[in-house]
Structures are given as structure tokens and as C-alpha cells.
C-alpha positions as CSV (number, residue, x, y, z in Angstrom):
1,X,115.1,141.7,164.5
2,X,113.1,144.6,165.2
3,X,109.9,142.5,164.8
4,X,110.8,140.6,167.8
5,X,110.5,143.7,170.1
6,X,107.6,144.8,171.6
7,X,106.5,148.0,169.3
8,X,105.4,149.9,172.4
9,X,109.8,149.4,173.9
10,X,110.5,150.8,170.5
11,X,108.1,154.0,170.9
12,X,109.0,153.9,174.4
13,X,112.3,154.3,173.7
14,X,112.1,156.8,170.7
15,X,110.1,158.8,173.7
16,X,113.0,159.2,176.3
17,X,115.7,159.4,173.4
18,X,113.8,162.8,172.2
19,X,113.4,163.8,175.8
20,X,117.1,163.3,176.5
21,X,118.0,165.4,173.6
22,X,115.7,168.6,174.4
23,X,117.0,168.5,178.2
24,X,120.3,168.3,177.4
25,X,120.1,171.4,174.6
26,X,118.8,173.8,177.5
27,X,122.0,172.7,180.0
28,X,123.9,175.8,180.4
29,X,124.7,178.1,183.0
30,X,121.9,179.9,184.6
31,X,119.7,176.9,184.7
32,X,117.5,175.9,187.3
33,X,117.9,171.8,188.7
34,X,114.4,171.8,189.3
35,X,113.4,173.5,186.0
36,X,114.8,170.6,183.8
37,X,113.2,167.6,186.1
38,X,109.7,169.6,185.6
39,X,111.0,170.6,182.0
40,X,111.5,167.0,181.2
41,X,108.8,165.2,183.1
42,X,106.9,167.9,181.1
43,X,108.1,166.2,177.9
44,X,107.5,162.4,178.6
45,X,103.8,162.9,179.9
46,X,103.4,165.0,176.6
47,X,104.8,162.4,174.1
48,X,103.9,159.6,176.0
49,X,100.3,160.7,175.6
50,X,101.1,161.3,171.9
51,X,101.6,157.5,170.2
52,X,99.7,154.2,170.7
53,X,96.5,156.9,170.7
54,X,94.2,154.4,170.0
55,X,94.9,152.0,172.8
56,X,92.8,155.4,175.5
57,X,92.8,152.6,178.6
58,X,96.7,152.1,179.2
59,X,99.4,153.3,181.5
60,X,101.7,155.3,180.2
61,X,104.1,158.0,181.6
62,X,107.3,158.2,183.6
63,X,108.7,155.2,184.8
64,X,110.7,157.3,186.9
65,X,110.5,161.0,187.4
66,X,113.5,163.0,185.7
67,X,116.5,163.0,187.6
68,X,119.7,166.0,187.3
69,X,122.3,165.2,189.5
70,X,125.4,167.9,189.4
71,X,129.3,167.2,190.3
72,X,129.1,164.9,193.2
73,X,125.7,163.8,193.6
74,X,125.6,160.2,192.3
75,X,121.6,160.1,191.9
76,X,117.7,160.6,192.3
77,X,118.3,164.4,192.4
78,X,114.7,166.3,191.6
79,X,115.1,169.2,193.7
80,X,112.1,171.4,195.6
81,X,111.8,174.6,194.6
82,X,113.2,175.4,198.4
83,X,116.4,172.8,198.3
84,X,117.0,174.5,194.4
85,X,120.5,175.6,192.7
86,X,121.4,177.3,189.3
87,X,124.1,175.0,187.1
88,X,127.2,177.0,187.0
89,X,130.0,177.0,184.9
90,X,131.6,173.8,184.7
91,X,129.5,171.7,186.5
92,X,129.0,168.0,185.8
93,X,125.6,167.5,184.9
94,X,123.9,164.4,184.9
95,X,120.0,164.0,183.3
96,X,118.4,160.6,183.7
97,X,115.2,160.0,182.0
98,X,112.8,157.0,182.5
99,X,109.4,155.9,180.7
100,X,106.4,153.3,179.7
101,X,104.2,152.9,177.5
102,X,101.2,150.1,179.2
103,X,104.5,148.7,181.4
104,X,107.0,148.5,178.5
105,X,109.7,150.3,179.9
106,X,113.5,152.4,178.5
107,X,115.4,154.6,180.0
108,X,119.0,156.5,179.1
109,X,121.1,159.0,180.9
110,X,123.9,161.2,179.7
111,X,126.5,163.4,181.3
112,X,127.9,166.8,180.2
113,X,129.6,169.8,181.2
114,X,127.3,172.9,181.8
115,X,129.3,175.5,179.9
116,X,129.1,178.8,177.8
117,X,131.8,177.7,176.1
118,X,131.9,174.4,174.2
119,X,134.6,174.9,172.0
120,X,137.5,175.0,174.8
121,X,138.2,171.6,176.0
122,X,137.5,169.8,179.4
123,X,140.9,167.9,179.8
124,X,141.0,167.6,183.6
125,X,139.2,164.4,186.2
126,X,136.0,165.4,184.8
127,X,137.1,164.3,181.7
128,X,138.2,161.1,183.4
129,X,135.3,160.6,184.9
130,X,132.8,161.0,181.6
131,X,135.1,159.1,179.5
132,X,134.7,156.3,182.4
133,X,131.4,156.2,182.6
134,X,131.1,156.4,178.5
135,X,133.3,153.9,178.0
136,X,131.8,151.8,180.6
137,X,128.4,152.2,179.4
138,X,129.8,150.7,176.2
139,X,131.5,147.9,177.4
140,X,128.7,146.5,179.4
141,X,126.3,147.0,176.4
142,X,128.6,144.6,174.7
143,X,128.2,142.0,177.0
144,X,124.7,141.8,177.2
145,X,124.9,138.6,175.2
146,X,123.6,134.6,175.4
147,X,125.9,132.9,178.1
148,X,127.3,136.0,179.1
149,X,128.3,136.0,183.4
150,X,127.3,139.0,185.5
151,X,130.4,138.7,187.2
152,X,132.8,139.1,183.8
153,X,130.3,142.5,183.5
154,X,131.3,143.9,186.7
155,X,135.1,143.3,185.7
156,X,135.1,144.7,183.4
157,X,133.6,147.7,184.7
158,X,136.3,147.8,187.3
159,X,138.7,147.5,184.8
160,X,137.2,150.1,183.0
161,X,137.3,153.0,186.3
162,X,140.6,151.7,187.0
163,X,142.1,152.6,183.6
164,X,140.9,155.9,183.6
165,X,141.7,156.3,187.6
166,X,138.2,156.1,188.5
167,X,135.6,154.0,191.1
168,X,132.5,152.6,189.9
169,X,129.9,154.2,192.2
170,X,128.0,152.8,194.3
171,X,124.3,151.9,194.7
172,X,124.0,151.7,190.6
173,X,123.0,148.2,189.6
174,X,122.2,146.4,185.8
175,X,118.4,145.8,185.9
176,X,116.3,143.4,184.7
177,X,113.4,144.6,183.0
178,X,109.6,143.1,182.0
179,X,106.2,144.4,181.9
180,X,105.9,146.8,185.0
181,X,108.9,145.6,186.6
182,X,112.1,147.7,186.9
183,X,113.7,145.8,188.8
184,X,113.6,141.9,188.3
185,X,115.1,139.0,189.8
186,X,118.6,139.1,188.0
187,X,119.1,142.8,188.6
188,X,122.8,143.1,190.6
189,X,125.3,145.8,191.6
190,X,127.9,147.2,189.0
191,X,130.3,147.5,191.5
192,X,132.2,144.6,192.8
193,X,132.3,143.9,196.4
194,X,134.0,140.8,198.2
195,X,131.4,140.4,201.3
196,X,128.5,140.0,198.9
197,X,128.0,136.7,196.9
198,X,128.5,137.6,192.9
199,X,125.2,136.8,190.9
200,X,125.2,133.4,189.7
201,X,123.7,133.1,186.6
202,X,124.2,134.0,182.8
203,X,122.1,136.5,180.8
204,X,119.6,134.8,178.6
205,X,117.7,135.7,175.0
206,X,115.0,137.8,175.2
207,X,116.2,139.3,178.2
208,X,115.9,143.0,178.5
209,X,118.2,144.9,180.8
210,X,119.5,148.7,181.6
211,X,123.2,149.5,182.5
212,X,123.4,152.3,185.0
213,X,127.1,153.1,184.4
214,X,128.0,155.8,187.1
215,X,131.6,156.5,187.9
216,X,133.4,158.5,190.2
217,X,137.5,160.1,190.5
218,X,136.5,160.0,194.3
219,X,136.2,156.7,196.2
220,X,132.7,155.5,194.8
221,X,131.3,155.0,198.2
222,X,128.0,156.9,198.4
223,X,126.1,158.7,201.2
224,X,122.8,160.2,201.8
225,X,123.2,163.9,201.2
226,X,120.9,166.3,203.1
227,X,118.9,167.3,200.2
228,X,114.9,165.5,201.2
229,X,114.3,162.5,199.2
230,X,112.0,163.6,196.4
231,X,110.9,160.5,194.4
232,X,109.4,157.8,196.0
233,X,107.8,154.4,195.3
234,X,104.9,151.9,196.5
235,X,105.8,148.9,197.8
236,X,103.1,146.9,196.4
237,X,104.0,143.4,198.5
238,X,103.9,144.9,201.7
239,X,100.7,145.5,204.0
240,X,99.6,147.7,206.8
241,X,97.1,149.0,208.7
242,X,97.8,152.5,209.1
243,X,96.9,154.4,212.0
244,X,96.8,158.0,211.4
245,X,94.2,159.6,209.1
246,X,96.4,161.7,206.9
247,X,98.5,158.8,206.6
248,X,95.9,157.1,205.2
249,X,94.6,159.8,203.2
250,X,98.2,160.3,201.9
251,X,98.8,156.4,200.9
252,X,94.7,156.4,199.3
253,X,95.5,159.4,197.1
254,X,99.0,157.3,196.0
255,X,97.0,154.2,194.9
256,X,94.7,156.1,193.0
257,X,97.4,157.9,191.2
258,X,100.0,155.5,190.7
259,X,100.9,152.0,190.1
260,X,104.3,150.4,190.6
261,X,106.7,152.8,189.3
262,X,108.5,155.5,191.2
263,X,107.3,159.0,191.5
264,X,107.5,163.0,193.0
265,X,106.1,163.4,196.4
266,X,105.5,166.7,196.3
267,X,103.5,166.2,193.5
268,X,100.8,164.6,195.8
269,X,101.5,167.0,198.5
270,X,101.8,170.4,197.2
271,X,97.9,169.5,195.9
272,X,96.8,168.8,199.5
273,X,99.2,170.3,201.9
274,X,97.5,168.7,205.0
275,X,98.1,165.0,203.9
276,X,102.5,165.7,204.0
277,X,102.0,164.6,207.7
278,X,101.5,161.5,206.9
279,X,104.7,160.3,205.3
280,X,106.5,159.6,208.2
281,X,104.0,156.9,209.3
282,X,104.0,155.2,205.4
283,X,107.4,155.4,205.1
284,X,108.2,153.6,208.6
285,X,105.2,151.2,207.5
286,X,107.4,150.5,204.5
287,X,104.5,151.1,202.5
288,X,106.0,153.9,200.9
289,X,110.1,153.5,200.0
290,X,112.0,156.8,199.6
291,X,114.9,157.0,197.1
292,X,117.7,159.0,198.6
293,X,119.7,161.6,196.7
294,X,122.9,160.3,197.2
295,X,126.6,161.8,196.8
296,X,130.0,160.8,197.1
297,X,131.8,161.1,200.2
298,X,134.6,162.6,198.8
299,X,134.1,166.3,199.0
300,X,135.5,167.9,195.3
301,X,134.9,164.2,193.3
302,X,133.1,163.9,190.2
303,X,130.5,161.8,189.4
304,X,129.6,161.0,185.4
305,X,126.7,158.4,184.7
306,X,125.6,156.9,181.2
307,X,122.8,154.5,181.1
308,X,121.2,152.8,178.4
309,X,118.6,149.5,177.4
310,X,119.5,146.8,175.9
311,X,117.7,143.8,175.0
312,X,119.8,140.1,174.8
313,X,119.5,138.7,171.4
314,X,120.2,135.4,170.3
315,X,122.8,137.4,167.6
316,X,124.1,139.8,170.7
317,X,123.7,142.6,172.1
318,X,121.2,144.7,170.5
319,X,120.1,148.3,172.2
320,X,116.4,149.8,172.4
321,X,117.4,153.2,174.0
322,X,119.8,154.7,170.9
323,X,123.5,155.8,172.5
324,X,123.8,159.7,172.2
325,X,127.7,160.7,171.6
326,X,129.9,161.8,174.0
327,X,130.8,165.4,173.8
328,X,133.1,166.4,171.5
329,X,134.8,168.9,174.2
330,X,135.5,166.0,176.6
331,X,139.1,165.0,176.3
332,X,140.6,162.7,178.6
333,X,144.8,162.2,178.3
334,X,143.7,158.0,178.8
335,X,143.2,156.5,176.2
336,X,141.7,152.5,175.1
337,X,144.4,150.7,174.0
338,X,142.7,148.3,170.7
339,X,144.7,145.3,171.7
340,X,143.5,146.1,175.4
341,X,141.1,143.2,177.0
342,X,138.4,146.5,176.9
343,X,139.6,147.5,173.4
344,X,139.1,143.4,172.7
345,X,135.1,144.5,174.0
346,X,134.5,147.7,172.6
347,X,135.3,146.0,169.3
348,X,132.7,143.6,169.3
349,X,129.4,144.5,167.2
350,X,126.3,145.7,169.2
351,X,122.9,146.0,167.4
352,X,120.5,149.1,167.6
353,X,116.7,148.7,167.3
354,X,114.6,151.3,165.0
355,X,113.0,153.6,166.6
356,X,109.9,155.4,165.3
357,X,109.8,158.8,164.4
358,X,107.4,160.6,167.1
359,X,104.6,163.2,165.9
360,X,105.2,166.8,166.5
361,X,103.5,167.8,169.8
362,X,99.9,170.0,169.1
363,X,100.9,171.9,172.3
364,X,104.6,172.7,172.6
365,X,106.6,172.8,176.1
366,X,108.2,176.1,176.5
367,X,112.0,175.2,177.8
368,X,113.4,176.9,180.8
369,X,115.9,179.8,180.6
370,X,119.0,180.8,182.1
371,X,118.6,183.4,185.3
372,X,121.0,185.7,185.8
373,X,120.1,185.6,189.3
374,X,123.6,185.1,192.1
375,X,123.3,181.7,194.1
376,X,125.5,179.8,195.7
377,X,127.6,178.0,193.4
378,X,125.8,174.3,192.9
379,X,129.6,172.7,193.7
380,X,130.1,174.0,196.1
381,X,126.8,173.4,197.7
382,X,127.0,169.8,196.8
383,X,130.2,169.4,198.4
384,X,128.8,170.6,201.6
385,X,125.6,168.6,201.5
């Protein structure tokens, strides 16, 4: 089996699994949002760089910059220092990790609950909410199988939410994967909705996918919050003759630095200060396409996301990114009946891939550290936004 996957998904996937865990180690209160993106984008350039040393002429990094998105924020949070919070107690925290190694893309997300104290029990809607999206996560893994419909995937996502009085969020979509591509022809929404046509096709071998499984306790219907888009990405079949010079200068400096895959702004723009002018003009031009951070509309819901990779084997299901456990402290009152047409699911087998053990970095990352420092309380912030 595992010498049917490309080695450099496996090593690509051993990469964001370590990342994943260090991140989610240092999530406690007193944390800076922005410290973990750079903390983590930190990591995957490091061990990126570390395997497949041999091969010095390949692309390799993030496939998309480190995301944390807290309580109600559904995704593509990486703060500015200016638009920053601390994680308080008892926020929902959710850290999203994508990489490549030379196009071969995995990426995972997990949710917890920043606390100081791990042993007392989180048995209220956020509960709800991570068990849905857990759950969910697993389900749809399951189903990433030969003959398999789209449309039975979204069901059962629905049914999913539903049982544990949840929404499956919007804007979060299954994506195809392949060399360089994030987001290939047979990528569709995970949440069902009657005015758009449901994908008409069945998942195939060799097929490699990811399963963002966000859900909400709030209606699932997203909206732009007022934090500025951070992570952007080129539009590579689109053309345009630009007409200002720092647009221009702005849009040269992207090509040179990146490919196809999503990444920070402000790390172009904090280098050259006099170039940020001329994202307006790109953006309008549709050279350039912004990711909004987006929340849900429902001030006080929580949002939970778990995301994974799986590949389609002609045996099943079989995943390259490993599934990290939910928290032990999370404790939902809804359970998953076995004889349940979900329990039915979550019973069926699903493969894992080996992943390679990763050398030890020469230069270590120091992790952030909790601040004692008074800010406004990040759910109540998000709420507002």
C-alpha cells in the first residue's frame, strides 16, 4: 500500500502532523494568535527544508500559511500584529496547517479548548460543536472510497451536525488534490444547499482528497469579519496589464517569490512598505485573490474544524495526514448510537499510510509564551467583528 504513494505526500504529511502537534502543545491562555501562525509557519519552512535534502532545486514550504481561528471565526485567520488578541480561557481554538514538498501536498487541522485546566471537563455547545466536527471528520474519511457519491458525503455530514444540534459551516469544501493543485476539478462544498446542483460524479482510485470538516452550534452561514484579509493567492490563469507602478512592483515581487499556493501579504509588504499601495489595483485586476477571514453570523456560536488527507484506494479509504485524538476533556451529553446509519460509517475500516520519522532540527524554533498582558477578551472581540 504505502509503496503506491508518492514518498514526498508521506514526508509531506509526517511534516504538518509534527507541526500540528508542537502548535497545539503551546495553546493556552496568554497566547498570542499571531505568535502561533509565525510559530508554525516557522516550523514547516524548517522541516520542510529538512528531508528530500538531496533533491536542492524543488519547491517546498507552506501550501498555505498557518491558520488559528478562535470561537466564531470559521477560517483563514493569521492576524497582524495590529488586528492581534491573546487566547483566553476557554476559547475554541482552531490551528490549520498546510504543506509541499516539490507540489505533493497534506494538510490537517485540529480544535481545542485553550485552558489552564485540562482536567475539568468541557460539557457544554463547545463540546457539541468539537464532537461534530470530529465525528464528521471521521465519517467523511470513511467514505473516501471507489464508487463512493459526493452527495451521500454531504448527508452524511448533515446528518452528522444535526445529531449533535449543529450546522455544517459554510464556505468549507472536500478538495481534490494533485501536483500543485489544491483545489482540483471535483473539489465541492460540505454543506448542502438546494439552489446549487450536487456534484455529479463518484470518487475514483488514486484519488487524493482533504475533508475540511467545520461545524458550527450557530446557523453555519458565514460572513466576512472586519479583521483584513491576510493570506492571499495568485491567480495564475488570469492576465492584466497593470497600470500603476507599485502595482506592478507588488505583483513582480509575488511571481518571483511564489508559485500557485496561497500565502501572507504582509510578508511581501512589511519588506517594502511602499509597494502595499498597490494591492488594491491587483486585487480588482483579479490577479491577486484575497482569502477572507470569515465568522459566523451568529454572535456567541462556536465554530470547531477538523481536517485531514486522504487518498482513495482501491481497498478504501486510506489517510496520509495521521488523525490526532480528540481531547480527552471534551464531553458532549450526544452520543453515536452503533446501530446508527453514522455508527453503520464510523464502523467501517479506514487505512493509515506510514509516515517517516523526521530528523531532529540542527536549529530549534523557540515556541511562544503566554503574556500576562490585559486585552480584550478574544470572544468577545470576535463576536463583535
Amino acid at each position: 500500500m504505502d509503496s503506491e504513494i508518492n514518498p514526498k505526500y508521506q514526508s509531506t504529511a509526517a511534516v504538518v502532523e509534527q507541526v500540528l502537534k508542537q502548535v497545539l502543545s503551546v495553546v493556552v491562555p496568554g497566547i498570542s494568535v499571531a505568535s502561533l501562525c509565525s510559530y508554525a509557519d516557522s516550523l514547516v519552512s524548517a522541516y520542510t527544508k529538512s528531508v528530500h535534502r538531496k533533491e536542492t532545486e524543488i519547491e517546498r514550504g507552506a501550501s498555505y500559511p498557518a491558520t488559528v481561528s478562535v470561537n466564531n471565526i470559521i477560517q483563514n485567520c493569521s492576524p497582524s500584529p495590529s488586528e492581534d488578541t491573546l487566547l483566553q480561557e476557554g476559547d475554541v481554538v482552531k490551528i490549520e496547517v498546510g504543506a509541499h514538498i516539490d507540489g505533493y501536498v497534506a494538510s490537517a487541522a485540529h480544535t481545542v479548548v485553550a485552558t489552564n485546566h485540562p482536567g475539568v471537563a468541557v460539557e457544554d455547545r463547545r463540546a457539541d460543536a468539537i464532537s461534530a466536527a470530529y465525528y464528521g471528520s471521521e465519517v467523511a474519511a470513511r467514505m473516501i472510497r471507489p464508487g463512493q457519491s459526493p452527495r451521500n458525503l454531504v448527508k452524511a455530514l448533515g446528518l452528522v451536525a444535526a445529531g449533535f444540534g449543529c450546522t455544517v459551516a459554510e464556505d468549507t469544501f472536500t478538495c481534490q488534490l494533485d501536483r500543485f493543485v489544491v483545489s482540483g476539478p471535483n473539489t465541492f462544498a460540505n454543506r448542502f444547499n438546494p439552489d446549487v446542483p450536487a456534484p455529479d460524479f463518484t470518487f475514483e482510485t488514486g484519488e487524493m482528497y482533504t475533508i475540511d470538516c467545520t461545524m458550527s452550534t450557530g446557523s453555519g452561514v458565514a460572513r466576512a469579519s472586519t479583521l483584513d484579509p491576510a493570506v492571499y493567492q495568485r491567480d495564475v490563469n488570469h492576465q492584466y496589464s497593470l497600470k500603476l507602478r507599485t502595482s506592478r512592483a507588488l505583483f513582480s515581487e509575488v511571481c518571483k517569490r511564489y508559485s500557485v499556493f496561497p500565502f501572507l501579504m504582509r510578508d511581501i509588504v512589511d519588506a517594502n512598505q511602499s509597494i502595499r499601495a498597490g494591492v488594491p489595483e491587483c486585487v480588482k485586476s483579479q490577479l491577486l485573490v484575497p482569502f477572507a477571514v470569515t465568522m459566523d453570523k451568529k454572535a456567541g456560536s462556536v465554530v470547531a474544524q477538523f481536517k485531514l488527507t486522504v487518498m482513495c484506494h482501491y481497498s478504501g479509504p486510506i489517510r496520509v495526514t495521521r488523525a490526532l485524538p480528540m481531547a480527552s476533556n471534551i464531553r458532549s451529553a450526544t452520543m453515536v448510537p452503533e446501530t446508527s446509519e453514522i455508527g453503520q460509517i464510523l464502523a467501517l475500516d479506514c487505512g493509515q499510510v506510514a509516515l517517516p520519522d523526521l530528523p531532529r532540527l540542527k536549529t530549534q524554533i523557540q515556541p511562544p509564551a503566554p503574556t500576562q498582558q490585559q486585552q480584550v477578551s478574544s470572544s468577545s472581540a470576535m463576536d463583535t467583528c
